[in-house]
C-alpha positions in Angstrom: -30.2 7.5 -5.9 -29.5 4.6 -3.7 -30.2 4.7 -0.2 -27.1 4.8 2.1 -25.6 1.5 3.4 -25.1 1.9 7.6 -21.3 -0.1 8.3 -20.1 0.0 11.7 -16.4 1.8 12.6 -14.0 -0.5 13.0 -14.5 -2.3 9.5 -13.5 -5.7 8.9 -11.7 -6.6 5.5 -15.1 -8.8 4.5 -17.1 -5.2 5.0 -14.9 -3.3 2.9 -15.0 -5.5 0.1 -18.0 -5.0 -0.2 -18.2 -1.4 -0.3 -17.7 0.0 -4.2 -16.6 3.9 -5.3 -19.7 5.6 -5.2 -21.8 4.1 -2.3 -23.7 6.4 0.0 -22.4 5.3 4.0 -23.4 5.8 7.5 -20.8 5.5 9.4 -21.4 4.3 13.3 -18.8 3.8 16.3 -15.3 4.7 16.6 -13.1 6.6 14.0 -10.2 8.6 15.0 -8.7 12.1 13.7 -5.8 12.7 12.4 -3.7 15.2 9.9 0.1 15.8 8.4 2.1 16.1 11.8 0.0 13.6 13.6 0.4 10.9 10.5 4.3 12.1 10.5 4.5 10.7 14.3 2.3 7.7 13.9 5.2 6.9 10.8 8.0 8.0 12.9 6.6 5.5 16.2 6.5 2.3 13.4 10.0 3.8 11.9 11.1 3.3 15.6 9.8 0.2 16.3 7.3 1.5 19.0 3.8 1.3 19.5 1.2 3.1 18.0 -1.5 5.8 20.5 -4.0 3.4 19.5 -4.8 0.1 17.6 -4.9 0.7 14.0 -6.3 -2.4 12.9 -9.4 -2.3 11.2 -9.9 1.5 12.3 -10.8 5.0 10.4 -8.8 7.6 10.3 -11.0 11.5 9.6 -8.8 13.8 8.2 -9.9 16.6 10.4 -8.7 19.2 13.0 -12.3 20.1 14.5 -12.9 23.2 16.0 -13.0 23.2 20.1 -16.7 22.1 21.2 -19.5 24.6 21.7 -22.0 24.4 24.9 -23.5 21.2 24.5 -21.8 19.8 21.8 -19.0 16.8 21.5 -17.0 18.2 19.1 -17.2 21.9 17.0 -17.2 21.9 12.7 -15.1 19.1 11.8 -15.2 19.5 7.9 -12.6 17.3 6.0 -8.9 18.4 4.9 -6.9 17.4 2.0 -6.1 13.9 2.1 -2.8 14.5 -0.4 -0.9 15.8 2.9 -1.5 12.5 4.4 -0.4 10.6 1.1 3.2 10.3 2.2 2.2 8.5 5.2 -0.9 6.2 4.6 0.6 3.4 2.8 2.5 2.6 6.3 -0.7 2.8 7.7 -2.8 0.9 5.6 0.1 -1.9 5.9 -0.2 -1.9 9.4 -4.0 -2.6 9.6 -5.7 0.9 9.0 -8.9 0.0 7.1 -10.6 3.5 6.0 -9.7 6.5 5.7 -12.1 10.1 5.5 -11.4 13.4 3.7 -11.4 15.3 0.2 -9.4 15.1 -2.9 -7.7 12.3 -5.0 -5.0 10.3 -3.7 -1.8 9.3 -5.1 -0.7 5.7 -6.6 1.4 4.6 -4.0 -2.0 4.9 -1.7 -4.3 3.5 -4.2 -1.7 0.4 -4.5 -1.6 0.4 -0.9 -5.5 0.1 -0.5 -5.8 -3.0 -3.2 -2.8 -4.3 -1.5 -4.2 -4.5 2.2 -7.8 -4.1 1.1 -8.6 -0.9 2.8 -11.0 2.2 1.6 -11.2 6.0 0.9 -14.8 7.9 1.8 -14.9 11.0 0.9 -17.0 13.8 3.2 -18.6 17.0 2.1 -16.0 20.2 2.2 -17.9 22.6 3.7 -20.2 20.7 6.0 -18.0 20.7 9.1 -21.4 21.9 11.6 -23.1 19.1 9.9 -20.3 16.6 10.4 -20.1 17.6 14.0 -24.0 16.9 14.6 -23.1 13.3 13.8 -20.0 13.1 16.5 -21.9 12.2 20.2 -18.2 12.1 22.0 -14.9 13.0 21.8 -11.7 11.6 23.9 -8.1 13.1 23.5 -5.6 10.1 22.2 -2.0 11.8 21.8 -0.6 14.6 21.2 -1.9 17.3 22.3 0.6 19.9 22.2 -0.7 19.7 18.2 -4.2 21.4 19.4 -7.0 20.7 16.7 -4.5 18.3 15.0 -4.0 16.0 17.9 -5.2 12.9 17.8 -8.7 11.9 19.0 -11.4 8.9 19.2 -14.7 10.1 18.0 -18.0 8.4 18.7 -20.3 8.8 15.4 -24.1 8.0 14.5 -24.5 8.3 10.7 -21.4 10.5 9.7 -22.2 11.2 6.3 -19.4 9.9 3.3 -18.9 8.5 -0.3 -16.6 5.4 -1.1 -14.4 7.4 -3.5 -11.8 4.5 -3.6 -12.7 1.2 -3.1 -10.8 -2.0 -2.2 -10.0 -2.4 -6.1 -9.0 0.6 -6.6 -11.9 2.2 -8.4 -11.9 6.0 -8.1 -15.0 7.8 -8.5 -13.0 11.5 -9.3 -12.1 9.1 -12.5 -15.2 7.2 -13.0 -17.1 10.9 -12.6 -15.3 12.7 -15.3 -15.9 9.7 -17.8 -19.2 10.0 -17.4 -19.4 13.5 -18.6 -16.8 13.7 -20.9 -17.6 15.1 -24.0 -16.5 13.1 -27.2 
């Protein structure tokens, strides 16, 4: 096994690039949370013509609503969600700068076509190791909307949060490439 390649949130297209489905990453800095009725709004503001919480360029979005912070702790289990609930959003996102993206499951066309487009990534995180995810998160800050409680938007701080490149910048899907290699013929 390959040892994990340490990239610093927010990405760069150059970093990306470089990054193929299957790589092992440490991820370090800034990424922000978000689900369905968050991605909705963050649609609905570009629909509008109005600005977006934060600056999506180059940024991460987890696909997370954590659970509220224990004593002594930034942030409670954050384990990933389904990323298919944000698939009717992310291709505005990705368009608009968003460079990465965290969760679990396969993603549609229209969001792979998206990624090789704009040049942007999917990681995937472990299901299941939220109170391992949150070990990684050293502070979090409330961004908008907050009347969606877990699902508001916030900016974690990360050292080393854990993920796969399941979909890279050309499109390569490891859920794909995996089954092929045990496929029985």
């Amino acid at each position: 096994m390959t040892e994990a390649t340490r990239i610093r949130a927010p990405l760069s297209g150059d970093e990306v690039r470089k990054l193929k489905a299957g790589d092992r990453v440490l991820i370090s800095g800034a990424i922000y949370t978000a689900r369905d009725a968050a991605h909705k709004r963050l649609v609905e503001a570009l629909e509008a013509g109005k600005p977006l919480p934060f600056d999506i360029d180059g940024q991460i979005i987890y696909y997370v609503g954590p659970c509220p912070a224990k004593p002594g702790q930034a942030l409670g289990s954050c384990g990933p969600t389904t990323s298919g609930r944000m698939d009717p959003y992310a291709p505005a996102l990705i368009a608009k700068g968003l460079r990465g993206m965290i969760g679990k499951g396969s993603r549609q066309p229209a969001v792979v076509e998206a990624m090789k487009k704009h040049g942007a990534i999917y990681f995937v995180a472990v299901g299941g190791a939220g109170a391992l995810a949150a070990k990684t998160v050293k502070k979090s800050d409330l961004v908008a909307y907050e009347d969606l409680g877990p699902e508001a938007i916030r900016r974690l701080e990360v050292v080393d949060f854990p993920a796969v490149v399941c979909i890279d910048t050309e499109g390569n899907d490891l859920y794909e490439t995996g089954k092929s290699r045990y496929a029985v013929s």
